[in-house]
N, C-alpha and C positions, 0 to 999 in steps of 0.2 A: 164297600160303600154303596150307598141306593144308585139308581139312575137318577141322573138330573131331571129338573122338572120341566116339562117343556114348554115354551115360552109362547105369549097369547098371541100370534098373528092372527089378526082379522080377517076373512074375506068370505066372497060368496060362495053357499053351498056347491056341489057340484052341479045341481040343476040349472044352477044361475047362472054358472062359467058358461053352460052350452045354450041357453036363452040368450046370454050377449053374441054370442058365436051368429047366431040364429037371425039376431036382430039385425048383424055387419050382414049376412048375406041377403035381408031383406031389404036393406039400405042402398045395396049395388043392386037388385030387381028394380027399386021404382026407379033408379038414376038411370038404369038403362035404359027404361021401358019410356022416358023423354028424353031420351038424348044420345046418341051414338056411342058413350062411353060406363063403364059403372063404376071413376069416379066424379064424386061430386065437383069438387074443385076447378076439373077442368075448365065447368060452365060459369063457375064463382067467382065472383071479383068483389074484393070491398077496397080498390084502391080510389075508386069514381067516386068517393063521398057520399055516393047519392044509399037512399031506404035501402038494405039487404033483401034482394028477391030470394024466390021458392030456394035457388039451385046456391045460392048464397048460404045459407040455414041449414039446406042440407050439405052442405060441403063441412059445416061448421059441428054440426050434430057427427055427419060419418067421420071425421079426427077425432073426436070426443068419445064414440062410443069402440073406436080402433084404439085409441090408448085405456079406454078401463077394462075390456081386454086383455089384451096382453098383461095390466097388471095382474087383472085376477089371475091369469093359469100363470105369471113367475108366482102368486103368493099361495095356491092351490099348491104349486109344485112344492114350495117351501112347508108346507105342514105337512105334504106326505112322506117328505123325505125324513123332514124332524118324529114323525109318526114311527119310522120305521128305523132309524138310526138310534141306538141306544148308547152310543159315544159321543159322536160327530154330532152337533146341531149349528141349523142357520141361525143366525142369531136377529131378532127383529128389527134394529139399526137397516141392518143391512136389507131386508126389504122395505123398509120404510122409503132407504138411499135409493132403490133399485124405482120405486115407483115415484118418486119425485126427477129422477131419471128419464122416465118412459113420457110421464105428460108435461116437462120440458122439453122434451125430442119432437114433440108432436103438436105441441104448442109452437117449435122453433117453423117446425117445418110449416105447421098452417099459415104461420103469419108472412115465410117469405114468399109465400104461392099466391095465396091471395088477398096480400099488399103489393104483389108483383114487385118486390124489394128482390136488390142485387145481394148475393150473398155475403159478399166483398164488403160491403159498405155495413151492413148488419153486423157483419163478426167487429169490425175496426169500433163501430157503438157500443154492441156490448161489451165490448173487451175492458175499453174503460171505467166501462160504469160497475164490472165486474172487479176493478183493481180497489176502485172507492169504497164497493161492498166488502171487500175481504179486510181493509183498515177498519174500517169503524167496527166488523163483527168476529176482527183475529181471534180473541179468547174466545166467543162461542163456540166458531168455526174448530179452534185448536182442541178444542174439550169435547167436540164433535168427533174429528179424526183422530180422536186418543180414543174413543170410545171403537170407533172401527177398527183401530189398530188392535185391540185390544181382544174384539172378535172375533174379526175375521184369521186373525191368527190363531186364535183357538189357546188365550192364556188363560182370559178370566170367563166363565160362563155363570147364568144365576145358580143357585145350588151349590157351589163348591166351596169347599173349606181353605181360609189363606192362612199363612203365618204374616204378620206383619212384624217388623221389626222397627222402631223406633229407637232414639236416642239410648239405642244398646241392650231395649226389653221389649221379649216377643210377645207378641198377643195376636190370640186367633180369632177368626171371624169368619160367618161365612155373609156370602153374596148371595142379600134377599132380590133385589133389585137394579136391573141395570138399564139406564136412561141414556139420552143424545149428551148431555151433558155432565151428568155424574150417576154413582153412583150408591147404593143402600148398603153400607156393610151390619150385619148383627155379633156383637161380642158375645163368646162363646162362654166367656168370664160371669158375667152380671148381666145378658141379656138385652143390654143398651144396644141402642140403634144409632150407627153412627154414616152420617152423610158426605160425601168427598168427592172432586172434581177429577173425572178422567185425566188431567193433563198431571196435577197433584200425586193420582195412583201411580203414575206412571215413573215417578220420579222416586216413590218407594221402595226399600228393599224388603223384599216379600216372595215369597215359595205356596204358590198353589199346590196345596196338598192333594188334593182330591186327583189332580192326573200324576201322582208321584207312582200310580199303581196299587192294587189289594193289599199288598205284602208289605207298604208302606205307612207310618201315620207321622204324627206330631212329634215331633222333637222336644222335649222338655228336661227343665232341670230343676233340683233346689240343691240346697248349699245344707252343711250339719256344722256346725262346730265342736269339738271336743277337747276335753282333756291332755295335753301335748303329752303326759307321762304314759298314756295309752299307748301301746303300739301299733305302729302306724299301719305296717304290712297286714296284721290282723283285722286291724278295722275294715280295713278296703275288703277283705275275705269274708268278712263277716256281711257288711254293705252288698257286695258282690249277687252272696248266697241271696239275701232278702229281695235283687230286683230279680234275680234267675226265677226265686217263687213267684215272684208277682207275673213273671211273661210267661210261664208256664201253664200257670193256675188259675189267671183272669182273663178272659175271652176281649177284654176292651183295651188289653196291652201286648205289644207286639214283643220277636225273641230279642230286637238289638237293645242294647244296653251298656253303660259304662259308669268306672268309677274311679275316682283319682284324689291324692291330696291336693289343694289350687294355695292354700294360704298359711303361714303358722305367725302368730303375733300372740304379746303377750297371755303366754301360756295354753294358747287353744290352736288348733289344729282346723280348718275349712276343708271341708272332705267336701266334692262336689260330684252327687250323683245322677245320671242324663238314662233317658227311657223315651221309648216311642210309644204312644198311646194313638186311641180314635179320636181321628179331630175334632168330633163334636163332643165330647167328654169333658167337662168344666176344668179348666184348671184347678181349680179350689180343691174340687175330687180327687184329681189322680195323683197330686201333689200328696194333701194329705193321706190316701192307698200307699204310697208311697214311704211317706214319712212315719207311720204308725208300724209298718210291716219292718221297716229300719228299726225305730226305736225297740221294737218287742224282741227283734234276735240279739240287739245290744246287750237289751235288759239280761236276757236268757242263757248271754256269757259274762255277765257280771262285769260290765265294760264301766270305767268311771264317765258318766256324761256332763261333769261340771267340774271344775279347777276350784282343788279347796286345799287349803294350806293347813288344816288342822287334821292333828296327827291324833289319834287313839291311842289310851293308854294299852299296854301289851296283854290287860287282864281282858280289856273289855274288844281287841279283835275278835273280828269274826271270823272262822275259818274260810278257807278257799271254796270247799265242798259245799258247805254249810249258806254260803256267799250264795252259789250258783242257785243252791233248793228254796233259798228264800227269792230268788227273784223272780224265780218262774214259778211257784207251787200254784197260781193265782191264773194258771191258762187251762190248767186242766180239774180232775176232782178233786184234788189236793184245795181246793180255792175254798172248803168248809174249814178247813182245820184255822187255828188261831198262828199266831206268828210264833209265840212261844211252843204252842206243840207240833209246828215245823223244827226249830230247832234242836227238841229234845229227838224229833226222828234222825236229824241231820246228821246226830252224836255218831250214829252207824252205818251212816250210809257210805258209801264207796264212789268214787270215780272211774268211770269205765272206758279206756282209750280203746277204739275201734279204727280200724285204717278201712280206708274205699274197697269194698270188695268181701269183707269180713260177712259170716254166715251170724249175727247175733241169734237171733230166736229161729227154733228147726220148729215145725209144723207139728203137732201133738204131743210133742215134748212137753213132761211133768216138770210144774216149775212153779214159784211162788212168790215173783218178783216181777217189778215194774219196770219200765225205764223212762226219763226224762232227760231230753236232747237239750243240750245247752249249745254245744256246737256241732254244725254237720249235719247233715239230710240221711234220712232212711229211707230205704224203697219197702214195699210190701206186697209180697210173691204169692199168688195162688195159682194151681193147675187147671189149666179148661180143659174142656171136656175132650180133646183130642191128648190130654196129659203133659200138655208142655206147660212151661211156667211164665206166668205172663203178671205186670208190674201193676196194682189195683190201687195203689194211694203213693203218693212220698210224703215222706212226715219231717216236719221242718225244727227250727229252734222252738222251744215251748210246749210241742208238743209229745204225749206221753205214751206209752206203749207195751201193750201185758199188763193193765190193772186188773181186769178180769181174773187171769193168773196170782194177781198179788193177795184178791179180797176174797176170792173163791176157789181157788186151787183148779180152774179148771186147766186143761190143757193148751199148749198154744192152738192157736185158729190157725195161721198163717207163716209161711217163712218170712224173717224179716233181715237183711241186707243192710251194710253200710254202703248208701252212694258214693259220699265224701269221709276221707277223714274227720270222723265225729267225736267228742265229749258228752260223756252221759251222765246222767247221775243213778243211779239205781238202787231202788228202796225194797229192801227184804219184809217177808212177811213178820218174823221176829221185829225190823224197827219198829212200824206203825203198831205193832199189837198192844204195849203199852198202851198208847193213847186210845185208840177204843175202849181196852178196858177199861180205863178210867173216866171216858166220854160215851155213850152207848148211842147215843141220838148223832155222834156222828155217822152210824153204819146206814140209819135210815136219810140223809143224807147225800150218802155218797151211794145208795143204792136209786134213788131216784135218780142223779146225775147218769151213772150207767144203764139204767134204763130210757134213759130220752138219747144215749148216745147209741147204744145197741136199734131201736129205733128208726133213726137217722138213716143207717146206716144201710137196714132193710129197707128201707124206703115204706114205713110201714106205721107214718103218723098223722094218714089222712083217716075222714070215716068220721062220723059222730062220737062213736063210742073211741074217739083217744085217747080220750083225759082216762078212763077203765082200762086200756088195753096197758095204759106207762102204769098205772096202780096196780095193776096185777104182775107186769112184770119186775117191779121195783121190789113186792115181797117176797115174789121170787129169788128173787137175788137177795137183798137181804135175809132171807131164811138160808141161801148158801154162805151168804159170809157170818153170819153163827153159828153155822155148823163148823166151817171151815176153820174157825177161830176159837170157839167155843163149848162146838161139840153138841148144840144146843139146836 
């Protein structure tokens, strides 16, 4: 998370701290140089009624320029420390407090010296008139000391990210602004700026995120409902996998994570899945990162995601296999082909069970077949240059694997590993050859598609001449998948 931003105290430069410094010791040279003492006061009296003489004015100027003073080096000290502190800050309240402190202290003290006032008699006056003020301005006062409480403890600082929780729904904000009386929150949601009373905050339930630590963010949830004929333990496994990918694979969400069923009513199931993300990441966002990364490994195990009571005649089911290839054909290159010449590939393809651990594709093995994950992660193994094997991508529900192999007989690239027990679906060079045949503009197609992925991949689609280098490698490939296919 950034460093906070540090807060605007006012004061005079360094030059100016040491001119007041300069000014108190010139103030004690002239008081000395008339009069046996250097200070002023001594000679000062304004209890006689009468015009304030020289030593009067100057008793009254040396208190006045001894308490701005003193504030400036507390409020000098306060920006060097906030200067150099990248955790810890003084927060401005509190020198605001600190120098309404300093020229009360020295207001108190001028006035009982030279009104020649008994101390006794002074405190027993203010004391009361101090009881009257704290009634008539309790709420400012309280909204005041909720604001110090609040800093000087070190809960809320400007900059920091809160969870609020209200009537049982969180919402984030952070702290633009913080005043004697309230303060500035900004929703992290819709960017509103919302206003609230120190004593109000205080009375919230709310987790400052920003000092939870790095390793910490925002606690969030949404809710799925499904199908109750779904199985339950599945879903959560499937759910499971989809936030594992998302704290893995996205820099703005953290590794903890959970998932559980919370609700079952008629016929649906409340699956409630919780992820920590970067506090400053919209709701709206990581919900739906979230929700879309859910539905697509759903889709991709042919999960029912709505409660329907009508039954299919037994001519017109779809197979299982056939089920899984239609639902995901649409993530990878498979997404040119029409829905019927999915099916007619479907007629042959095979379901491939893999357990955690399983060696699926060896590294330059001759082979001419694809795979598509329906359930379960794959890792993908190459050797560095010291010859060990180390893991370059995982490949999730949806995604496909050896089309290269399938369209162009080339060899495998890479070894590729079952993480998880997975389901796959895998399509032979014999299935799809039919439908080329019979379609030929799907090869230029699906030769384009592997040429912006191959690409990608190299990291090799910046440069002017791109949109030429994907055209040259596209007939490339397509002259290997007629050859491969056609002989041609």
């Amino acid at each position: 998370m950034s460093k906070k931003p540090q807060q605007k105290i006012k004061a005079l430069p360094r030059s100016g701290v040491i001119g007041l410094i300069i000014i108190n010791f010139a103030f004690m040279g002239v008081i000395y140089h008339f009069s046996d003492s250097i200070w002023g006061w001594t000679k000062g009296d304004l209890s006689d009624g009468l015009t304030p003489d020289i030593f009067d004015i100057f008793a009254i100027l040396q208190l006045f320029f001894f308490a701005l003073t003193v504030d400036q080096i507390v409020r000098r000290t306060a920006i060097n420390f906030n200067t150099l502190s990248e955790e810890k800050q003084i927060p401005k309240l509190i020198v605001q407090v600190l120098s309404i402190i300093i020229f009360v202290f020295f207001g108190f003290i001028g006035f009982v010296i030279l009104y020649d006032q008994h101390l006794s008699n002074l405190v027993a006056a203010t004391s009361g008139m101090g009881i009257g003020l704290l009634l008539v301005f309790k709420d400012r006062l309280a909204d005041i000391m909720g604001s110090v409480q609040l800093q000087t403890d070190g809960l809320v600082n400007t900059g920091d990210y809160l969870q609020l929780t209200e009537d049982g729904k969180p919402e984030n904000y952070q702290v633009m602004q913080m005043e004697q009386r309230k303060m500035t929150l900004r929703s992290i949601s819709d960017d509103h700026e919302r206003i609230i009373s120190n004593t109000k905050f205080l009375s919230l339930n709310y987790v400052n995120l920003t000092k939870q630590g790095k390793d910490r963010g925002s606690r969030r949830n949404i809710s799925i409902q499904l199908d109750s004929d779904n199985n339950a333990d599945k879903v959560i496994e499937i759910f499971k996998l989809a936030l594992e990918k998302i704290s893995t694979s996205n820099k703005d969400f953290f590794a903890w994570y959970s998932c559980g069923a919370t609700k079952l009513e008629e016929g649906y199931v409340t699956y409630k899945l919780e992820y920590e993300c970067r506090p400053e990441l919209p709701v709206t966002d990581s919900d739906n990162h979230v929700l879309l990364t859910a539905l697509r490994f759903l889709k991709a195990a042919s999960f029912k995601l709505s409660a329907s009571s009508v039954v299919l005649p037994i001519d017109q089911e779809i197979s299982s296999n056939t089920n899984r290839l239609l639902n995901m054909y649409d993530l990878g290159i498979l997404k040119v082909l029409s829905r019927n010449e999915v099916i007619n590939i479907a007629k042959n393809t095979k379901t491939v069970y893999s357990r955690a651990g399983d060696h699926l594709i060896v590294k330059n093995e001759n082979a001419d077949s694809m795979y598509l994950i329906s359930e379960g992660a794959l890792e993908v193994s190459v050797l560095n240059k010291e010859g060990n094997p180390i893991i370059v991508a995982t490949l999730w529900p949806g995604d496909c694997v050896g089309e290269m192999s399938l369209l162009t007989g080339a060899p495998r690239s890479a070894d590729v590993y079952a993480k998880r027990n997975s389901i796959l679906v895998e399509i032979n060079k014999e299935d799809i050859s039919p439908v080329l045949e019979s379609n030929r503009e799907l090869i230029h197609h699906m030769s384009n598609l592997l040429a912006e992925r191959v690409a990608q991949n190299e990291k090799s689609l910046s440069g002017e001449d791109k949109n030429k280098k994907l055209e040259e490698a596209s007939k490339n490939i397509a002259g290997k998948i007629l050859n491969f296919f056609f002989k041609k």
